[in-house]
C-alpha positions in Angstrom: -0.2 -79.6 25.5 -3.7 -78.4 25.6 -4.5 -82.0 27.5 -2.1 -81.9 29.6 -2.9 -77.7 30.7 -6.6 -79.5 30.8 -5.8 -82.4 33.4 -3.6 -80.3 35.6 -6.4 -77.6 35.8 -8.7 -81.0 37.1 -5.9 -82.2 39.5 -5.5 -78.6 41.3 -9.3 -78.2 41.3 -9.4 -81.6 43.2 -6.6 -80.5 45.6 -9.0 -77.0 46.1 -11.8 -79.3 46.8 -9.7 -81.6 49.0 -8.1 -78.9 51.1 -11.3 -77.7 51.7 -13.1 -81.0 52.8 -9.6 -81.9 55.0 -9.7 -78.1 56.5 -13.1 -78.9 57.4 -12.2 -81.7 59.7 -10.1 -79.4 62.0 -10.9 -77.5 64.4 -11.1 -74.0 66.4 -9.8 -73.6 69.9 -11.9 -76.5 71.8 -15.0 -75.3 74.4 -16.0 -77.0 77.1 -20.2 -78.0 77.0 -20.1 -78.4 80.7 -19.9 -74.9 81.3 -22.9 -73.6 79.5 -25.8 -72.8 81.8 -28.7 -74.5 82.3 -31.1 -71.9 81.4 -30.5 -68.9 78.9 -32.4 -65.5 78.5 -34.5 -64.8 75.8 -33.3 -63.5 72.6 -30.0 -65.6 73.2 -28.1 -67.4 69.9 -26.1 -70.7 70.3 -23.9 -70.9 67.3 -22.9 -75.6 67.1 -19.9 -76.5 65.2 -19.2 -79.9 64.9 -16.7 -81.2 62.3 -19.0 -80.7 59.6 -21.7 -78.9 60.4 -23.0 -75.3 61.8 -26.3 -75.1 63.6 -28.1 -72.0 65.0 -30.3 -72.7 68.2 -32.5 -70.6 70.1 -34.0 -71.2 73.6 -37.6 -72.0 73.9 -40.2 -73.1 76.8 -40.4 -76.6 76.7 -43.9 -78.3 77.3 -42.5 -79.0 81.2 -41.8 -75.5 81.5 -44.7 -74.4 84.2 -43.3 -77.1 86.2 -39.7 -77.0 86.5 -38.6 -73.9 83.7 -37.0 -76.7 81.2 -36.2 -74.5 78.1 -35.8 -76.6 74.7 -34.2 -75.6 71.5 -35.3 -74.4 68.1 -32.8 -75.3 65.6 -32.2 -74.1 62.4 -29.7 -75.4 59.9 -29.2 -75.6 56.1 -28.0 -78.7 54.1 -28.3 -80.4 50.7 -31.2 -82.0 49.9 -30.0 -84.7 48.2 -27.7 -85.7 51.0 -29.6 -85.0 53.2 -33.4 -86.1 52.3 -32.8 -88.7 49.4 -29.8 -90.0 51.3 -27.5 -90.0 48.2 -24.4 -89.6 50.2 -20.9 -91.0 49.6 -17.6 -89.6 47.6 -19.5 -88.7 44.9 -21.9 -86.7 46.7 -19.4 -84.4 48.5 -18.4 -83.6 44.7 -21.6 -83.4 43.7 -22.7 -81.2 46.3 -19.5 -78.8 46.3 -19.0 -78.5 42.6 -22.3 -77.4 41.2 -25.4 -76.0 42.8 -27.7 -78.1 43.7 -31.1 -77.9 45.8 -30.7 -76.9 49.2 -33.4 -77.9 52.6 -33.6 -75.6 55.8 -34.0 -78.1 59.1 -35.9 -76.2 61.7 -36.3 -78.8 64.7 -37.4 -78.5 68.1 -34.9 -80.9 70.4 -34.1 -81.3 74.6 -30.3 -80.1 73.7 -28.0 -77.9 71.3 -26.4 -79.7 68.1 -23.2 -79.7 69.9 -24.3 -82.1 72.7 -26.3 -84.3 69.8 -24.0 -84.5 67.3 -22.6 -87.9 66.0 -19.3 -86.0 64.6 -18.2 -84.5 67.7 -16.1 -82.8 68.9 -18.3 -79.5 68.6 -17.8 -75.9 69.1 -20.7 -73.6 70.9 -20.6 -69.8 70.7 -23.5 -68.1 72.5 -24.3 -64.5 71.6 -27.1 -62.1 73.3 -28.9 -59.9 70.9 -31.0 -56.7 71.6 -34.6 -57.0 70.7 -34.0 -55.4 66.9 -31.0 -57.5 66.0 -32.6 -60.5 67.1 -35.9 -60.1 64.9 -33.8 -58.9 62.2 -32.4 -62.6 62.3 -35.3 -64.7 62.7 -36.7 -62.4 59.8 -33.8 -63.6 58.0 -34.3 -67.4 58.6 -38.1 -67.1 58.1 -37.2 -65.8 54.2 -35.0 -68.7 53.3 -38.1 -71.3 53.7 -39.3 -71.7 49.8 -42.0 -73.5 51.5 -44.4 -73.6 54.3 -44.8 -77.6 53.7 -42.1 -79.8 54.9 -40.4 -82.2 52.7 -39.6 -84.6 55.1 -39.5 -85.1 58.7 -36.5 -87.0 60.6 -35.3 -87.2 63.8 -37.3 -84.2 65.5 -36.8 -82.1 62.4 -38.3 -80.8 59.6 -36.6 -80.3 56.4 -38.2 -77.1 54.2 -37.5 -76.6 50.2 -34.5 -73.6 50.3 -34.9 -70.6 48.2 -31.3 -71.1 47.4 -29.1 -73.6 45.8 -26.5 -75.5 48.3 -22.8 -75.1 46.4 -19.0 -74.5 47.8 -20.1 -71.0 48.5 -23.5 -71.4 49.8 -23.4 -74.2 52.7 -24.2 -74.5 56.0 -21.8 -72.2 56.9 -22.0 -69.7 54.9 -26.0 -69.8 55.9 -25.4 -69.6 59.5 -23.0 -66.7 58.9 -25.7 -64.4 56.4 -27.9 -65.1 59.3 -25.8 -63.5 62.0 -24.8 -61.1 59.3 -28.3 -60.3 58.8 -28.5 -59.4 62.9 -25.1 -56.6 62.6 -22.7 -59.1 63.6 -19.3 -58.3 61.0 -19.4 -61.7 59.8 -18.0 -62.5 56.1 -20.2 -65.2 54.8 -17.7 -65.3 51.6 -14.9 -66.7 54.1 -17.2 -68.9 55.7 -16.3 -71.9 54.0 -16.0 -74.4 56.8 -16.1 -74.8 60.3 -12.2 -73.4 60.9 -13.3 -70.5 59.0 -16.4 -69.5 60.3 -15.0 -70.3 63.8 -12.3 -68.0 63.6 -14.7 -65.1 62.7 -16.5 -65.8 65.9 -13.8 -66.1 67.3 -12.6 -62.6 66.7 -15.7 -61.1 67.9 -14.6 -62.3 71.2 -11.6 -59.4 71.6 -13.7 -56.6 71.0 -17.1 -57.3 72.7 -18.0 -54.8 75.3 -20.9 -56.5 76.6 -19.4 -60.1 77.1 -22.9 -60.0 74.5 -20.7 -62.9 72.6 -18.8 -65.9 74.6 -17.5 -68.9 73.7 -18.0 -72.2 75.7 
């Protein structure tokens, strides 16, 4: 009996597990990329969710930019390192990286475009959200603290991945990073909830309703 009580506890926490990877596949109401502008104000947040991933981007002056006013992207994200630097991927690693805490990596790159128009695993989400001067330092303060390093680990694809101060686990992912950080600038985000993309894009979601300012849209 006690076997039996044991294997069906394994079998529901692998349907937990897989409800949560298969809910992570669908996705929020779909945006259309072609109607974000080609230029954003300062202090401006551009929330990308693809099918897996959340990425938070913020406009910067591009190199070009005393020429033609081409803005680029900063990009901040959080991942797994193992996944994501050692490249030990597969089944096994979406178990491994769910089920126990493991070391995390903050990506901050620097790229022509958001996440959403890059991303391999489209189709992709964008929120953009205008911050005041406070709430906006409040989260880049926020993202500066979660480097456990100054010295990259690796550098890929116009990124570079930093050593995380916390462990990546089912309640401490990308998602749920991206939503302490808007948290961390007043936005009434639940990082708890934020287990996927569905969930995190229904909070920003409904922000929409009760915005004043139009200081949060979705595109």
């Amino acid at each position: 009996m006690f076997r039996l009580r044991k294997n069906l506890s394994c079998v529901a926490l692998l349907l937990i597990v897989g409800c949560l990877i298969f809910s992570a596949a669908c996705t929020t109401s779909p945006h259309s990329l072609s109607s974000l502008p080609k230029h954003f104000p300062s202090q401006t947040v551009i929330v990308s969710l693809d099918t897996w991933h959340a990425m938070l981007a913020f406009p910067v002056s591009s190199p070009n930019a005393s020429r033609n006013g081409a803005q680029e992207f900063e990009e901040w994200g959080y991942a797994e390192r193992a996944w994501y630097v050692e490249g030990k991927t597969g089944i096994g690693g979406i178990f491994r990286a769910l089920l126990w805490p493991t070391d995390g990596v903050v990506e901050v790159g620097q790229h022509p475009s958001i996440w959403a128009e890059r991303t391999p695993q489209p189709p992709a989400d964008v929120f953009v959200l205008h911050l005041e001067p406070e709430p906006y330092r409040q989260l880049r303060q926020f993202l500066d603290s979660t480097l456990g390093s100054r010295t990259p680990l690796a550098h890929f694809g116009g990124s570079a991945f930093y050593p995380s101060v916390r462990s990546y686990h089912l309640f401490h992912t990308c998602h749920q990073y991206a939503a302490r950080a808007l948290q961390a600038a007043g936005l009434p985000l639940t990082p708890a909830l934020a287990f996927n993309r569905t969930m995190l894009g229904w909070q920003l979601n409904s922000l929409l309703p009760t915005s004043n300012d139009s200081s949060l849209r979705s595109n």
